[in-house]
C-alpha positions as CSV (number, residue, x, y, z in Angstrom):
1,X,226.5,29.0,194.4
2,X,223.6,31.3,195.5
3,X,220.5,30.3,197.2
4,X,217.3,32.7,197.6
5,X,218.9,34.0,200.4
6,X,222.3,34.5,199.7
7,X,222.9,38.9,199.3
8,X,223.5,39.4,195.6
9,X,226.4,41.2,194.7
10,X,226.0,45.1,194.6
11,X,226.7,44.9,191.0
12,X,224.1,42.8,189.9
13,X,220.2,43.8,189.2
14,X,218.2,44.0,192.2
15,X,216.4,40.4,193.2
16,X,213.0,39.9,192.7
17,X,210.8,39.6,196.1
18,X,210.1,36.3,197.6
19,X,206.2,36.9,197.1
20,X,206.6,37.6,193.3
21,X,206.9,34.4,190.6
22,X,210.0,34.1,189.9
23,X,211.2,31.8,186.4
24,X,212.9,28.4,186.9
25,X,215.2,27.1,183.8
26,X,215.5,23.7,184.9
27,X,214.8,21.0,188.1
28,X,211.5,20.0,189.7
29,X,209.2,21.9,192.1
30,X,207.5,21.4,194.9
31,X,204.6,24.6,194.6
32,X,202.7,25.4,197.6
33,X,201.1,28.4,196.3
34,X,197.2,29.0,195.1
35,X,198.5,31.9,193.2
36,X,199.9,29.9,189.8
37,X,197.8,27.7,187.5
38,X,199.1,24.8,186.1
39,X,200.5,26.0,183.0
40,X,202.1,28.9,184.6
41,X,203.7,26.0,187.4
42,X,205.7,24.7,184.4
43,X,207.9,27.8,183.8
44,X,207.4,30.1,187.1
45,X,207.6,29.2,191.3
46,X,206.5,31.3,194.5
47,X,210.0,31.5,196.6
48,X,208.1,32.4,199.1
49,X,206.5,28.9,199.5
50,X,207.8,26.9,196.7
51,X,210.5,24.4,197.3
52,X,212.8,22.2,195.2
53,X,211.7,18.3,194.6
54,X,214.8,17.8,192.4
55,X,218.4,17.4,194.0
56,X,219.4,21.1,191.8
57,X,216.8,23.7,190.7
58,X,217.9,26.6,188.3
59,X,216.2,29.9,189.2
60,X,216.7,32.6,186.2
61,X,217.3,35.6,188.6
């Protein structure tokens, strides 16, 4: 399993940077940004200061 800071392979896509939103496909967050509204909290979190609330949280990377 790979967390946010976990090196991705040198085959795969480059990763997104931690200040960019990134899309979540399923779990609950804990956003501690002032960057996303509401409605864009439901789909996207800022790994830069966004945490998981739920045990598992699926990042689409």
């Amino acid at each position: 399993m790979l967390s946010s800071t976990t090196p991705m392979p040198s085959a795969a896509a480059e990763m997104p940077s931690a200040a960019r939103s990134n899309d979540y496909l399923s779990g609950e967050v804990e956003h501690q940004d002032c960057i996303l509204d509401a409605a864009d909290q439901q789909n996207f979190l800022t790994l830069c200061v966004s945490r998981a609330k739920s045990e598992l949280l699926v990042l689409d990377l």
